[in-house]
Steps between C-alpha positions, in 0.01 A plus 500: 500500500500333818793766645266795374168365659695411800652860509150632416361329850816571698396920404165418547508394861794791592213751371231321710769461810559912483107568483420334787782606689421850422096437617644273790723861602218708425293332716744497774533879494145560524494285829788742616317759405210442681682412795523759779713799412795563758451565840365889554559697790280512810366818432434360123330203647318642756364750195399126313325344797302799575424572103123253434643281193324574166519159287516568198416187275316342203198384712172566631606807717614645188196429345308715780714774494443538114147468492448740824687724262312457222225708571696789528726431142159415328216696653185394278468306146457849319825673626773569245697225672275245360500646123883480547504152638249399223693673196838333600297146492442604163773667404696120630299343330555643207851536473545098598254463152783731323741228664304235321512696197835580472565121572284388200628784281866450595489134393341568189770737386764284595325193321487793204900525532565108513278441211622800313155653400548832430073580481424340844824666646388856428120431586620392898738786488261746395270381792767521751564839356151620559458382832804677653289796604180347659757237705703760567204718666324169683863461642528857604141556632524214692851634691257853518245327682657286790732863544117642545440224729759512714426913512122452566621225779754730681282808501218266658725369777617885538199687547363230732782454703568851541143640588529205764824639642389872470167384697421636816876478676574184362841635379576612852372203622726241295828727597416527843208212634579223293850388364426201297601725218839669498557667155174562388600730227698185342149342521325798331703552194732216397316201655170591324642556183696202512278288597210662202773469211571150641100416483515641172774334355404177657127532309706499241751252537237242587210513299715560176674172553203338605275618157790416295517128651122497396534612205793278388409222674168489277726579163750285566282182603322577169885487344605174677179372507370442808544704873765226650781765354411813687321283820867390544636841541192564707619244740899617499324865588346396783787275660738737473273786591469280867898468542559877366232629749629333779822602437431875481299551773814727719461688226201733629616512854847659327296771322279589837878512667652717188217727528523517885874591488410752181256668724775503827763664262277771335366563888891585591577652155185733596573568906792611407386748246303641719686517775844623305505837713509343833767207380680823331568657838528204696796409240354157475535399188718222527271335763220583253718314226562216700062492523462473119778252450379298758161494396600481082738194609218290645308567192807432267564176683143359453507634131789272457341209678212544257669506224693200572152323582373604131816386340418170619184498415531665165733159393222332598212709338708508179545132494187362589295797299686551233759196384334205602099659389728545125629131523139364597361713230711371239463148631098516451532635172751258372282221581260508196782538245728282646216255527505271131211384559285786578190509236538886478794520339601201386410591111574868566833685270821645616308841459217374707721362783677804512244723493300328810854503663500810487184646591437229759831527653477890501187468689637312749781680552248792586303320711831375663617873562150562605511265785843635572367862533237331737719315714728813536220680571401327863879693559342816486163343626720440838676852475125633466386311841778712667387842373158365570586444865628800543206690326265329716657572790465823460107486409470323850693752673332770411160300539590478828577838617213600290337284770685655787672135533833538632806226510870606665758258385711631807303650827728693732442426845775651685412838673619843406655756736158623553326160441292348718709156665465180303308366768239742481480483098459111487249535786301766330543361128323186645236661608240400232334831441835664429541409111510746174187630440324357821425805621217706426531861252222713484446775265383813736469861382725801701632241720831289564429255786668194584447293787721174655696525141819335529825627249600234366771469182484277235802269594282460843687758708283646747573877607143547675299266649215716565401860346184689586463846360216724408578806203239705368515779261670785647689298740877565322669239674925467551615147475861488719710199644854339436577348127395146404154597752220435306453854343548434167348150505177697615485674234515231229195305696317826471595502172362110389872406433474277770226298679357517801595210750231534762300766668283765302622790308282778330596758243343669214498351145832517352420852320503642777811459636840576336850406579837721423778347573868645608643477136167551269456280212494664177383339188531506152298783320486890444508749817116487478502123608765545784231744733161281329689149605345237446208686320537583107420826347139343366416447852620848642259683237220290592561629853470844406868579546728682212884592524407823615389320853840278533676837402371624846584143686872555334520881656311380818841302553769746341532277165313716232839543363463157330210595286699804414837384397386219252445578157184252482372593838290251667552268179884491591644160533810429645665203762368717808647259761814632344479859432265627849734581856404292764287810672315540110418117516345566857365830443298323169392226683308778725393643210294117392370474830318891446361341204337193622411619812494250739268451821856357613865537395801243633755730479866295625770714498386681207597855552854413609664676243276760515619889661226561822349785358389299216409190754317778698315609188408175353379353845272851535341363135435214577282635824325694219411259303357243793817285438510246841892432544668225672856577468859345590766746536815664701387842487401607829384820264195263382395459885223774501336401185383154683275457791568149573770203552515147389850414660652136456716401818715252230420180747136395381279785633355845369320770718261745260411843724494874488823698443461799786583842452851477672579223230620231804375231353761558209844627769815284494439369796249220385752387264216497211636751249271520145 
């Protein structure tokens, strides 16, 4: 006897020595895991120092986030959010009350089987058997309505996020003005709908855990009698709930750096699709391989780290919530029946005993997995803080630019060929009236005036200091001067793409102006919508117009053909980037600018590909219709349909005057060609 018990505590200790031993090395490989990663490259760290960190953490700033998001997930206390949020509370509630049930029923059939009473055997059995269907449908309704949830949640964040990004030219301005946000199509689709099924579930995963504690904690102190039994899981819940915590926290910053990488791989995945023509004839695919591997290794490598981390944590999670919340469990329910001299049962039968065993001990083991599910769930609470972080960066992006509040992780200083010289720009960027959007814009009819307006890029690069200019209607104006200039930068501060540093500028309201660029953008839609862009057909009829007047536009610029050779006509659809010739892509982008009718037109390039009997015709149209042009081209062909010269010198200045009849202002020998 003495050789057993002895053999029995010799075991006994080598299981105890191996558990902690294998918490003692799980603990040591979350500490390596959380440890700096190997050293990166300089052009990796220089991307990390210049990249704002987004902490991603169980804390208040997670808090913040959430609740600034709030308003958009759950818009009032009638929306069908709220019924859905309110019929899963119920829905929970109800199915932990089937729980209870089954518990109660369970017991009683097995009591049935050890006593070997055939009546009370078939009477809990014929229960159980009748509420299979109504469990059955609380169980399913339930998974229904956090999948409704977590649908209503993304297509809130979706609609919000992307009327915010399609606002204005705040698309234009997080690509080009602001780059605090790389991939922000990573952020659009798979971050938000991440981070809503992640809300969702966690709704779930902690208010069902938290209602079943409740609910068993009053059933079983009523079984045990008294609330010492499920206080003392209480307290084990919220001890280990502090050491868990703490030990996840890495866990969001990994998701905000998984979803980061995601974004950086689908962005290359992307480029290259649509740039396979140019890598096709510049037979670089290898180097193009070399890209994606590159990029899919740094993700693969912090995948792994990551997955090392939540190895190490899972040992711990799985101890702490699941083995050691079974072992207190069973200790608090042993205590009354191991207790002789407890009142309660101390005249009770085998039957008894075993019966409040049972049911007792069942309920604690449920309220045991319970606050296992609820420790487990702060994993996912921390994995939720990531996708938070990265959801709410987003919101404050696009607040910002909403705003017309800039931030440049990286400003280029250094001077172009046709820069001005650093000296100048960190002498004139000083200057405190030279800022975005400290100068002045004015909204003036027939008129294009701008006066001591410097050219000035968003990475700070200053190609004119000063530009004063005067265009009224009539005044078709040719825009000339060396690449890199200013001439296209112009444009996009006429257009409200970017802001205006200092001086005053006036222009029309934005209706009245229209932009075509050297390769026309095309969008989705039928033939009708390429010449009505960005109008829809509603809006064309309640101009007055009919197909019958874009028919004319088309044969105004030798493309009726396209009506013609489509069996549905203006309704045909079709990937028009793809199927239209260079000159038909031009030629219809002439064809828009008939229809809206501009008091001005930007035209850059835009007739390139375009024969110049064709240019010659469209340009004579557009004096027709009152059309003011200012134009950037080659062609010396386009020289008598303009009257006057803005012409960029490439080395800070402009001069704006009249182009005589002998066209000198335009000859080779200024070294200006358009």
């Amino acid at each position: 006897m003495a050789s057993g018990s002895a053999l029995g505590n010799h075991t006994q200790r080598g299981r105890n020595v191996i558990l902690a031993a294998a918490v003692a090395a799980a603990i040591v490989a979350i500490k390596r895991a959380r440890s700096p990663s190997a050293p990166q490259s300089p052009k990796e760290e220089a991307v990390t120092e210049r990249r704002p960190s987004s902490a991603a953490g169980i804390d208040m700033v997670f808090v913040r986030r959430l609740m600034k998001l709030l308003p958009i997930l759950v818009p009032s206390p009638w929306c069908k959010e709220t019924f859905y949020i309110a019929l899963v509370a119920v829905l929970m509630a109800l199915r932990t009350l089937c729980d209870v049930w089954q518990i109660r029923n369970g017991t009683s059939i097995e009591t049935a089987i050890i006593a070997r009473d055939s009546k009370a055997f078939r009477l809990y059995m014929t229960r159980f058997a009748l509420s299979m269907l109504p469990i059955a449908a609380v169980n399913n309704l339930l998974k229904m309505s956090l999948n409704e949830i977590a649908l209503c949640f993304r297509t809130r964040l979706t609609h919000h996020f992307y009327r915010l990004y399609l606002s204005g030219f705040n698309c234009y301005k997080m690509s080009n003005l602001d780059d605090r946000i790389n991939n922000v199509d990573q952020l659009l689709t798979q971050d938000i709908d991440k981070f809503a099924n992640s809300l969702a579930d966690l709704y779930s995963n902690l208010s069902k855990p938290i209602l079943d504690i409740v609910i068993y904690a009053r059933k079983l102190s009523e079984s045990v009698g008294g609330f010492w039994a499920p206080g003392g899981m209480i307290a084990y819940l919220i001890a280990s709930g502090v050491v868990l915590t703490h030990l996840r926290r890495p866990l969001g910053q990994f998701t905000v750096k998984e979803q980061r990488l995601e974004g950086r791989l689908r962005h290359v995945s992307s480029r290259l699709i649509v740039n396979c023509e140019e890598v096709a004839f510049y037979r670089g695919t290898q180097r193009e391989l070399h890209w994606v591997e590159e990029t899919y290794r740094r993700l693969e490598q912090h995948m792994h780290r990551m997955m090392r981390f939540r190895l190490a944590v899972g040992m711990v999670d799985t101890v702490v919530a699941k083995y050691m919340a079974t072992i207190v469990g069973y200790y608090i329910v042993s205590r009354p029946l191991l207790d002789l001299a407890n009142t309660r049962h101390k005249s009770a039968t085998q039957k008894e005993l075993q019966e409040s065993y049972y049911r007792s001990g069942r309920m604690m083991l449920q309220m045991a997995q319970a606050m296992g599910r609820l420790i487990l769930a702060g994993r996912e609470l921390t994995r939720l803080a990531g996708f938070t972080a990265r959801v709410d960066e987003l919101a404050t992006v696009l607040q910002d630019l909403d705003e017309d509040k800039f931030q440049r992780l990286t400003l280029s200083r250094a001077p172009s060929r046709h820069s001005l010289r650093s000296e100048d720009i960190e002498a004139a960027l000083s200057d405190e009236q030279w800022a975005p959007g400290a100068g002045e814009k004015v909204e003036s009819d027939g008129v294009i005036r701008m006066v001591n307006m410097p050219i000035i890029t968003p990475k700070n690069e200053m190609l004119v200091r000063s530009l004063n200019m005067e265009v009224r209607s009539g005044m078709n104006t040719l825009i000339c001067g060396p690449n890199g200039c200013g001439k296209s930068s112009l444009f996009r501060i006429l257009g409200d793409l970017w802001p205006v540093y200092g001086g005053r500028l006036e222009k029309p309201r934005p209706d009245k102006m229209f932009y075509i660029p050297q390769k026309p953008y095309l969008s989705l839609g039928t033939l009708r919508d390429q010449v009505i862009y960005p109008h829809s057909r509603e809006s064309m009829i309640r101009s007055g117009r009919g197909d019958s007047d874009l028919r004319d536009l088309l044969d105004k610029v030798m493309l009726g053909y396209l009506a013609d050779t489509r069996d549905d006509g203006w309704d045909a659809t079709d990937d028009w980037a793809d199927v239209l010739s260079g000159g038909e892509k031009q030629r219809l982008a002439m064809a828009r600018l008939y229809y809206h009718r501009p008091q001005f037109a930007i035209l850059d390039e835009c007739t390139s590909a375009v024969s110049v009997d064709v240019e010659g015709a469209m340009y004579d149209e557009c004096a027709r219709l009152g059309i003011t042009l200012l134009t950037v081209s080659h062609r010396k062909s386009l020289w008598k349909y303009h009257q006057w010269v803005l012409r960029f010198d490439g080395l800070g200045s402009a001069k704006f005057s009249r182009i005589d009849d002998s066209g000198d202002e335009l000859a080779p020998d200024h070294a200006d060609r358009p």
